[in-house]
Backbone as XML, in Angstrom:
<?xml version="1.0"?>
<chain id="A" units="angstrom">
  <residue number="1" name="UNK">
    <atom name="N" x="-0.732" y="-17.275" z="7.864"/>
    <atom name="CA" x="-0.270" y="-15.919" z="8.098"/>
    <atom name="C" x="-1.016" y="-14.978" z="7.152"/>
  </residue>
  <residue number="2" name="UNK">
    <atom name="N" x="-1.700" y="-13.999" z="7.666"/>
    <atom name="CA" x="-2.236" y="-13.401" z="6.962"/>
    <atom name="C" x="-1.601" y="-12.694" z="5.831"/>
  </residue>
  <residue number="3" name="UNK">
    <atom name="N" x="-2.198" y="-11.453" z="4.655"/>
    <atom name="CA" x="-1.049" y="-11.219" z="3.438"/>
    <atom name="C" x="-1.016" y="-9.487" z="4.119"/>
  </residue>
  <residue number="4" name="UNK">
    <atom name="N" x="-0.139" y="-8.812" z="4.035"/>
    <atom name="CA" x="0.294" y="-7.688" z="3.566"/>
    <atom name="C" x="-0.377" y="-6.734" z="2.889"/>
  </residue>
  <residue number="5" name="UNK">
    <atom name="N" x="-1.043" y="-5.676" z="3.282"/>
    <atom name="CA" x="-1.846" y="-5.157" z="2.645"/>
    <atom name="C" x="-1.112" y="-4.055" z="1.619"/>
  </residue>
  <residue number="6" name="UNK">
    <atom name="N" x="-1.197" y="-4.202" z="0.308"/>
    <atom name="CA" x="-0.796" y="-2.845" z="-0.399"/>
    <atom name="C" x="-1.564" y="-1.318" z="-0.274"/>
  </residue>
  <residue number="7" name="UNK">
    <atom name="N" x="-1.079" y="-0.460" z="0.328"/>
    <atom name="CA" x="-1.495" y="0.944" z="0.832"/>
    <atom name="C" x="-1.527" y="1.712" z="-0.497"/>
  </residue>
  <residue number="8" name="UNK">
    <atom name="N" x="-2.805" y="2.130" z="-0.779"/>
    <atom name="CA" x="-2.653" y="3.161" z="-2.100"/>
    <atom name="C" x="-3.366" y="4.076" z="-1.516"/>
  </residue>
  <residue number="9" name="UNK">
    <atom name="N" x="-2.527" y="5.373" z="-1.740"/>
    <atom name="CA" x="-2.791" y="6.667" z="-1.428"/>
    <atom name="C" x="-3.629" y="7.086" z="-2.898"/>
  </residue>
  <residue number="10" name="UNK">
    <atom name="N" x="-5.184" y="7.414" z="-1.995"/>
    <atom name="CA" x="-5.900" y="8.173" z="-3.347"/>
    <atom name="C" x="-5.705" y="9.113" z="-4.001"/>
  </residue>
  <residue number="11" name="UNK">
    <atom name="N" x="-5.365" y="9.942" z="-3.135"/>
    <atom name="CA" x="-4.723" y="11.927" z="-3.909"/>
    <atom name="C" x="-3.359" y="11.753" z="-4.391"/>
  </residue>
  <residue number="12" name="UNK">
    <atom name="N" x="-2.677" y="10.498" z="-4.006"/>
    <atom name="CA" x="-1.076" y="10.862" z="-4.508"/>
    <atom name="C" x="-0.985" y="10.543" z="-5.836"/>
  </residue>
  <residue number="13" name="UNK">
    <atom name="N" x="-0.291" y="11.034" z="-7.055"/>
    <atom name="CA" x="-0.401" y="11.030" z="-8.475"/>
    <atom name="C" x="0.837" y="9.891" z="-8.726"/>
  </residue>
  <residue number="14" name="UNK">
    <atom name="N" x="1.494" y="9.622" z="-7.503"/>
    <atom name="CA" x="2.905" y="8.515" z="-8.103"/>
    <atom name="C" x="1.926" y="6.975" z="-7.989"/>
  </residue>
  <residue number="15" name="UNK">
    <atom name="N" x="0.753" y="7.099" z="-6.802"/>
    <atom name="CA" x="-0.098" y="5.688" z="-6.786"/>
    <atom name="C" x="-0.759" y="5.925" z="-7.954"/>
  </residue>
  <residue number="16" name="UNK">
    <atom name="N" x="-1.804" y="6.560" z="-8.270"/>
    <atom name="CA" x="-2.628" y="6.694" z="-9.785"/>
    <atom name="C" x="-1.604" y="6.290" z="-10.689"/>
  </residue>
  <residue number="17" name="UNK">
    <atom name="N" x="-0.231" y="6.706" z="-10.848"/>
    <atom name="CA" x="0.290" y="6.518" z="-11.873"/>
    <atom name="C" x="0.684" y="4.570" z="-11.650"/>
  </residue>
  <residue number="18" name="UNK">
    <atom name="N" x="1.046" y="4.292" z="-10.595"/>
    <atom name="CA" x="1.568" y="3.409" z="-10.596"/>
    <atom name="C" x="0.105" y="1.678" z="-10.298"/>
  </residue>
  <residue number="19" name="UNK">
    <atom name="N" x="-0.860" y="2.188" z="-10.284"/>
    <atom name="CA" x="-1.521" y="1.044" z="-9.682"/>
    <atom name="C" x="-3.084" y="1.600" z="-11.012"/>
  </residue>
  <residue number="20" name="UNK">
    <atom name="N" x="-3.078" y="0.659" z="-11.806"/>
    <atom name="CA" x="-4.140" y="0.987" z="-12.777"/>
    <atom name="C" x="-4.989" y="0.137" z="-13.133"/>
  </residue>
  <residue number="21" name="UNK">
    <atom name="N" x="-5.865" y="0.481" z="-13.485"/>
    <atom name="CA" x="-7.237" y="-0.854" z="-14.280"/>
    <atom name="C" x="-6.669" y="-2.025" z="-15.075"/>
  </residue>
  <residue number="22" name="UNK">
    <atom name="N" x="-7.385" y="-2.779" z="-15.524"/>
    <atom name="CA" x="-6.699" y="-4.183" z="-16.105"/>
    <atom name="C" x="-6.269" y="-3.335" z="-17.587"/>
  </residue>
  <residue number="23" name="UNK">
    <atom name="N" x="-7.248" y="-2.478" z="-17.967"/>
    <atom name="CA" x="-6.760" y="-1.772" z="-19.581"/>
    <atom name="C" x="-5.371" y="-0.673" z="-19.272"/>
  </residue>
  <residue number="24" name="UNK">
    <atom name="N" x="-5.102" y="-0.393" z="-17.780"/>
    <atom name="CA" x="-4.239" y="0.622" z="-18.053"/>
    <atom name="C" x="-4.365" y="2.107" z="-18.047"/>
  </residue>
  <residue number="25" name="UNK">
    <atom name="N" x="-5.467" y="2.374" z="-17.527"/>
    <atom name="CA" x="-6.077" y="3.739" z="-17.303"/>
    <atom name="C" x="-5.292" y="3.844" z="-15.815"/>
  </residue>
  <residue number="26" name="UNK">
    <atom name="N" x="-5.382" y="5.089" z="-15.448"/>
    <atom name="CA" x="-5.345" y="5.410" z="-13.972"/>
    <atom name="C" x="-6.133" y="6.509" z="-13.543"/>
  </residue>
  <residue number="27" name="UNK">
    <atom name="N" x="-7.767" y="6.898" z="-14.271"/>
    <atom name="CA" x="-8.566" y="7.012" z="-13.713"/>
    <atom name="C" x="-10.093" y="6.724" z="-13.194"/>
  </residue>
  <residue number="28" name="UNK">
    <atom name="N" x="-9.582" y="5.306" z="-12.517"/>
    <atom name="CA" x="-10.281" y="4.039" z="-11.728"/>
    <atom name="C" x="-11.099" y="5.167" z="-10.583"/>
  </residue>
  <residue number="29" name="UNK">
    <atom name="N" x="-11.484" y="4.911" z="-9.575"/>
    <atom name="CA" x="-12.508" y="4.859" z="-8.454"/>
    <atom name="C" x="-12.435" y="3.255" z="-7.787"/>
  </residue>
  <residue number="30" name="UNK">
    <atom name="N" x="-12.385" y="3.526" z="-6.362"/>
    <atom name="CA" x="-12.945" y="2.854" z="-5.721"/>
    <atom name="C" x="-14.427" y="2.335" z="-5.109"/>
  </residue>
  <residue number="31" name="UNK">
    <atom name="N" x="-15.240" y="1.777" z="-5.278"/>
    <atom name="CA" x="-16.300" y="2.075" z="-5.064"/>
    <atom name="C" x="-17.228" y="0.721" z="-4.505"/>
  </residue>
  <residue number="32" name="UNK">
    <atom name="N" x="-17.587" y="0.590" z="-3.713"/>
    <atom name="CA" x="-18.724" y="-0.526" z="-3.211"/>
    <atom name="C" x="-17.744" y="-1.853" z="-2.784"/>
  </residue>
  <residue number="33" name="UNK">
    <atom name="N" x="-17.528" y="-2.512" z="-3.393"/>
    <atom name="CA" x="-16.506" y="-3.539" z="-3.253"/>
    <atom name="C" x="-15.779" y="-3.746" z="-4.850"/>
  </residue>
  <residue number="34" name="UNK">
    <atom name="N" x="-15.912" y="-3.011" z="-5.267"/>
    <atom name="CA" x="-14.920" y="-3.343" z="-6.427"/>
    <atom name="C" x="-14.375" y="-1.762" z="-6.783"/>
  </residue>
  <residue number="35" name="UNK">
    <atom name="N" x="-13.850" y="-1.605" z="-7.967"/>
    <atom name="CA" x="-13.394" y="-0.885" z="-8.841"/>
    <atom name="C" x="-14.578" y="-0.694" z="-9.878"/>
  </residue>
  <residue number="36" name="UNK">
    <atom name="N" x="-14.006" y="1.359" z="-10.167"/>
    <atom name="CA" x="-14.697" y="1.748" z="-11.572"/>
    <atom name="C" x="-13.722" y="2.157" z="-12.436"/>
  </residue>
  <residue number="37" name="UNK">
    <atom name="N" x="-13.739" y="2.288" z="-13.291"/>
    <atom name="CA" x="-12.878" y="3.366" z="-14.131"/>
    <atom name="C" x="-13.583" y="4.230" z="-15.579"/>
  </residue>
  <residue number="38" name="UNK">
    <atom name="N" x="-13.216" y="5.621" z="-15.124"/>
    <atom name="CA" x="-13.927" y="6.714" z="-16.162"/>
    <atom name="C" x="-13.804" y="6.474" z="-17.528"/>
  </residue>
  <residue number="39" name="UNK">
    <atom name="N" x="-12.184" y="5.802" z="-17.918"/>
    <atom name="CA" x="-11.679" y="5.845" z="-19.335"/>
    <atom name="C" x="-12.641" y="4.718" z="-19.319"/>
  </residue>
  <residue number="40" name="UNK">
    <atom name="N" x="-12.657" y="3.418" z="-19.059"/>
    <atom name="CA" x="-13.358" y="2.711" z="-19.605"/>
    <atom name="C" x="-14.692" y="2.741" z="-19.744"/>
  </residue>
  <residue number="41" name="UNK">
    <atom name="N" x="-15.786" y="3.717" z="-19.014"/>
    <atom name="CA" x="-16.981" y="3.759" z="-19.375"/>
    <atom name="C" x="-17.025" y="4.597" z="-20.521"/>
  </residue>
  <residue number="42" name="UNK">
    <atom name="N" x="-16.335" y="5.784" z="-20.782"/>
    <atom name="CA" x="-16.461" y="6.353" z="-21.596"/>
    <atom name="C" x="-16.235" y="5.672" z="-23.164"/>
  </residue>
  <residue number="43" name="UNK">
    <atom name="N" x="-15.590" y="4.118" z="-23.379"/>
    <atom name="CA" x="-15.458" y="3.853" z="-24.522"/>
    <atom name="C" x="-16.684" y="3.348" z="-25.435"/>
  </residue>
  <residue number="44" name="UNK">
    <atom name="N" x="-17.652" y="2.997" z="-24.531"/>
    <atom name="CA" x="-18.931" y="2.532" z="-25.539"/>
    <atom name="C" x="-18.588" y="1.158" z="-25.741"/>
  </residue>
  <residue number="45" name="UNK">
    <atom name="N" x="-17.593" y="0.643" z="-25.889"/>
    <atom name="CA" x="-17.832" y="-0.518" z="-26.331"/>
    <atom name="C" x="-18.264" y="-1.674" z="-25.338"/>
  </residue>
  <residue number="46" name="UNK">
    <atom name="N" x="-19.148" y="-2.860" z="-25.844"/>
    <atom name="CA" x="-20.204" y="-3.607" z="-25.153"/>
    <atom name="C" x="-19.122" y="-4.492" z="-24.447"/>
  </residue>
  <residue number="47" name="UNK">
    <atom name="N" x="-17.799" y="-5.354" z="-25.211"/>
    <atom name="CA" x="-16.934" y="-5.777" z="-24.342"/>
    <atom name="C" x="-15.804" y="-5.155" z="-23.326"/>
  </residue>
  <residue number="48" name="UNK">
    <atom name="N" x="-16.093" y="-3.865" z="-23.053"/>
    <atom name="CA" x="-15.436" y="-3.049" z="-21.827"/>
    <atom name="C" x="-16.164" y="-2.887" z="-20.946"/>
  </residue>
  <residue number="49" name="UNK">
    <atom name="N" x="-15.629" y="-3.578" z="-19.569"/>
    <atom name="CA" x="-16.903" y="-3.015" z="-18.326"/>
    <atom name="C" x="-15.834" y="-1.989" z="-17.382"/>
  </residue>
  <residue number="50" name="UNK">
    <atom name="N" x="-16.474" y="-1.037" z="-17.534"/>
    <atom name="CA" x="-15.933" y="-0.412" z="-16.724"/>
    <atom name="C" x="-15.769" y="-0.875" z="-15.196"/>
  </residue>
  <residue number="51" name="UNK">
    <atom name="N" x="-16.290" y="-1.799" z="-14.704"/>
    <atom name="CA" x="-16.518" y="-2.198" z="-13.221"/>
    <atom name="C" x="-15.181" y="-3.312" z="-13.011"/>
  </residue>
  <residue number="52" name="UNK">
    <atom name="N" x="-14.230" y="-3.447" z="-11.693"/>
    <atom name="CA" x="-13.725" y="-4.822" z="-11.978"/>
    <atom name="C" x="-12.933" y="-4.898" z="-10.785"/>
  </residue>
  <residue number="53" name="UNK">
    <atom name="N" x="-12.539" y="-6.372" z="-10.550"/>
    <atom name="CA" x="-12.060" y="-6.014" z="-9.187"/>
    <atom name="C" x="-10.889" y="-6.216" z="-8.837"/>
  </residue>
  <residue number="54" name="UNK">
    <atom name="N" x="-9.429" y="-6.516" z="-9.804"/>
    <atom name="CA" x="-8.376" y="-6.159" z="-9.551"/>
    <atom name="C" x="-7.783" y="-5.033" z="-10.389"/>
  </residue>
  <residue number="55" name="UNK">
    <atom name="N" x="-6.785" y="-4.297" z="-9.443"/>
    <atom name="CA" x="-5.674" y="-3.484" z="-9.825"/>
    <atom name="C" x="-4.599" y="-3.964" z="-10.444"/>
  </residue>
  <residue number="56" name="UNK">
    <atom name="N" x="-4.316" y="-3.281" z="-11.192"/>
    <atom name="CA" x="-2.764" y="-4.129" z="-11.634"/>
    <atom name="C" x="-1.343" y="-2.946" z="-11.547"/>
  </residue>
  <residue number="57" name="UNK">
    <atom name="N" x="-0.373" y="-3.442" z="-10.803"/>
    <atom name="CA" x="0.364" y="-2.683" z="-10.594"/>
    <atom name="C" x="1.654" y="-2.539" z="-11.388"/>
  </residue>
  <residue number="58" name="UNK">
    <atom name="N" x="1.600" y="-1.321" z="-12.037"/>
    <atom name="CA" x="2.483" y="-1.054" z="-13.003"/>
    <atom name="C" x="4.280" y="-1.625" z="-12.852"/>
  </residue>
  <residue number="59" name="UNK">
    <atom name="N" x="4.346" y="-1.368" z="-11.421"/>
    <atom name="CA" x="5.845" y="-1.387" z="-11.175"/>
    <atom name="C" x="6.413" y="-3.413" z="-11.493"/>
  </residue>
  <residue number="60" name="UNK">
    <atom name="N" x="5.544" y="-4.129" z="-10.938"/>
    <atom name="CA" x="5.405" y="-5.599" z="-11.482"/>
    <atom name="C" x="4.932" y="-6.726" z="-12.265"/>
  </residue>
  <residue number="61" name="UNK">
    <atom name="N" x="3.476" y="-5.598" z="-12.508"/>
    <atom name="CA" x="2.451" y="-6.289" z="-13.755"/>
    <atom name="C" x="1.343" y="-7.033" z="-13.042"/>
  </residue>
  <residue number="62" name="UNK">
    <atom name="N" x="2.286" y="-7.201" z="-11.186"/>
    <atom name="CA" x="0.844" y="-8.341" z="-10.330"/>
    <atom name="C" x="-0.882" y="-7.621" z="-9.987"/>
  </residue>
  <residue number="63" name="UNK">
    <atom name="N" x="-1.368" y="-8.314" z="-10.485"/>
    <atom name="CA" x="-2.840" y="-7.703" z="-9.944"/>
    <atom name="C" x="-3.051" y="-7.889" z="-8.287"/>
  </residue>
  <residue number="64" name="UNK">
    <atom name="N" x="-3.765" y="-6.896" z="-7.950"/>
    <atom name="CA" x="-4.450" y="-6.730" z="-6.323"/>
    <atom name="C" x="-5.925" y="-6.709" z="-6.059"/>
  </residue>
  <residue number="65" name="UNK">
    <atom name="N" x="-5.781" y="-7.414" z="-5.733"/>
    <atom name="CA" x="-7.716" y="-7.494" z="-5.356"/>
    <atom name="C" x="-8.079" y="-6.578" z="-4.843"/>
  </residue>
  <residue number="66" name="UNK">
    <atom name="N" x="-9.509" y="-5.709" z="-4.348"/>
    <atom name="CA" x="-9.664" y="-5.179" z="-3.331"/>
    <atom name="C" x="-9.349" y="-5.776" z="-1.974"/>
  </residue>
  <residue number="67" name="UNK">
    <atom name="N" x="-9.675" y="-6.564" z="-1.806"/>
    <atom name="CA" x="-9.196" y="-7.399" z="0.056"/>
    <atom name="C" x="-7.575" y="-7.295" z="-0.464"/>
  </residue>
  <residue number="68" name="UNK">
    <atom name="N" x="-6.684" y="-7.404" z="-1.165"/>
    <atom name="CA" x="-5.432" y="-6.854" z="-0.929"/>
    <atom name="C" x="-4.721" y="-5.487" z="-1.148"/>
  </residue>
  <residue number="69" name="UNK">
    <atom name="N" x="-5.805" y="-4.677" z="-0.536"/>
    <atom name="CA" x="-5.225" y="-3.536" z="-0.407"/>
    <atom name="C" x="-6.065" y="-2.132" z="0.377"/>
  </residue>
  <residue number="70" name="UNK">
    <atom name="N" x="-5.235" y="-1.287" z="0.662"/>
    <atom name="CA" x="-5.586" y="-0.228" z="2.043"/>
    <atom name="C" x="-5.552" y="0.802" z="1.003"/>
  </residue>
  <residue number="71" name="UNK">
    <atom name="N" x="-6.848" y="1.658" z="0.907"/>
    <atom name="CA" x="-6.873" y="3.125" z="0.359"/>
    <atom name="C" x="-7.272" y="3.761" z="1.244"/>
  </residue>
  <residue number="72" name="UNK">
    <atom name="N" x="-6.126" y="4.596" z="1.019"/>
    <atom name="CA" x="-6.504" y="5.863" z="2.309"/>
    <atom name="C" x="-6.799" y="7.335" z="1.132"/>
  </residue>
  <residue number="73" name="UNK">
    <atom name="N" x="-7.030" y="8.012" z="1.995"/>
    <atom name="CA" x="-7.933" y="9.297" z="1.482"/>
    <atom name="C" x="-7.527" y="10.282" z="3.022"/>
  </residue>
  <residue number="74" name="UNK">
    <atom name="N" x="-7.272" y="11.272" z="2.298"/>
    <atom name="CA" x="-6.720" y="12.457" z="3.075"/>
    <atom name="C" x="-7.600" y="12.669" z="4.460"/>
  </residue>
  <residue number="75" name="UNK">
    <atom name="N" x="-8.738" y="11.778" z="4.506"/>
    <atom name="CA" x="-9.543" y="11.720" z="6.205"/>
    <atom name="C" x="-9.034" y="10.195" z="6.823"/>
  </residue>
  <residue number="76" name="UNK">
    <atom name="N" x="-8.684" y="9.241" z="6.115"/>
    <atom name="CA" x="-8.471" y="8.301" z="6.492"/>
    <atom name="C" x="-8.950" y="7.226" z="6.048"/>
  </residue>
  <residue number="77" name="UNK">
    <atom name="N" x="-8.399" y="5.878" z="6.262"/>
    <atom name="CA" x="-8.842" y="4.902" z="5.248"/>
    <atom name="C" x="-10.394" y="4.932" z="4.656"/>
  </residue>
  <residue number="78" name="UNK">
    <atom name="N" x="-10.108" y="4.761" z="3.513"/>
    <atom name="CA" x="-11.875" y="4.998" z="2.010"/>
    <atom name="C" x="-12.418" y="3.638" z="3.204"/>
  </residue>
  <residue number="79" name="UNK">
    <atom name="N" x="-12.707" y="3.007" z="3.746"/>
    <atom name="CA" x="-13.558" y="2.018" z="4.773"/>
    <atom name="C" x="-14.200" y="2.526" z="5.529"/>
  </residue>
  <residue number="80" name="UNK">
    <atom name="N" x="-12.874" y="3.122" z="6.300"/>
    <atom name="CA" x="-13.698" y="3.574" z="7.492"/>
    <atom name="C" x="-14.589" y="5.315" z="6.988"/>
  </residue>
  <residue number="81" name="UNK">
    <atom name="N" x="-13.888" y="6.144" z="6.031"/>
    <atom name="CA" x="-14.916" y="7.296" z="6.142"/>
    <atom name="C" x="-15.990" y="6.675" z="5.165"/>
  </residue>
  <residue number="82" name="UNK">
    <atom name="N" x="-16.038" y="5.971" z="4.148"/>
    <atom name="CA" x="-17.282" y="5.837" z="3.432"/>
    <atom name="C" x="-18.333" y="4.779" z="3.904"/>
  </residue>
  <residue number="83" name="UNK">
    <atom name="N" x="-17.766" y="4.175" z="5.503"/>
    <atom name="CA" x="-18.463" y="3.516" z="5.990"/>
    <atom name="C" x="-18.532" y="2.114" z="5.530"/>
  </residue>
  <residue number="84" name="UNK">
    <atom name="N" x="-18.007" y="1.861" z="4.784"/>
    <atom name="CA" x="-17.501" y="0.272" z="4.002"/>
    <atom name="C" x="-17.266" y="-0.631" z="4.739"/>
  </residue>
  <residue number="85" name="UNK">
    <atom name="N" x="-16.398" y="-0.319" z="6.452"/>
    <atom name="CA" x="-16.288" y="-1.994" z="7.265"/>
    <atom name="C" x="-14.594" y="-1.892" z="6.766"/>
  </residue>
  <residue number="86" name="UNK">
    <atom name="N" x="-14.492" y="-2.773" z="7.554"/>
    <atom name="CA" x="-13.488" y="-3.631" z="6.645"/>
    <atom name="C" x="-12.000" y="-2.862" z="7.230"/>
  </residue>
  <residue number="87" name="UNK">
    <atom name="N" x="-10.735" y="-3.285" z="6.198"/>
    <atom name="CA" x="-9.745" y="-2.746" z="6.478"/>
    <atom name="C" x="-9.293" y="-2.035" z="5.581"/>
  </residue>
  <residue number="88" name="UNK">
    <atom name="N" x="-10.602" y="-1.724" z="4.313"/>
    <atom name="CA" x="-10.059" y="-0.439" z="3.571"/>
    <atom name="C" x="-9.159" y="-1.106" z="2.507"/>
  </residue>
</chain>
């Protein structure tokens, strides 16, 4: 049976708040097949990559992969407008 996709709304500030980088930032990017995040490039340090590919969700602590989860964006799922494939 396939899994359940978790839906994170990009513009909504209760998902940013609630679905964040492994450090705990919530201003990540989606991007290519993984995750970015701003706070973490900005720290300089050589063991922070800003790049990574689960979310971790505040409300349980469980991480989400990209393949477990749907970002939509005020045109419609980040897949289908950035051309990515997939189910977003």
């Amino acid at each position: 049976m396939p899994k359940t996709l978790t839906t994170i709304e990009l513009e909504d500030d209760v998902d940013r708040w609630r679905y964040v980088c492994p450090r705990g930032h919530r201003d990540w990017e989606p991007t290519n097949n993984h995750f970015w995040c701003a706070a973490c490039a900005r720290t300089y340090h050589d063991d922070i990559d800003p790049e990574f590919q689960e979310l971790r969700d505040r409300r349980d602590g469980e991480p989400l992969s990209r393949d477990e989860v749907r970002l939509m964006t005020p045109a419609g799922p980040y897949r289908e407008v950035y051309k990515g494939g997939g189910h977003a």
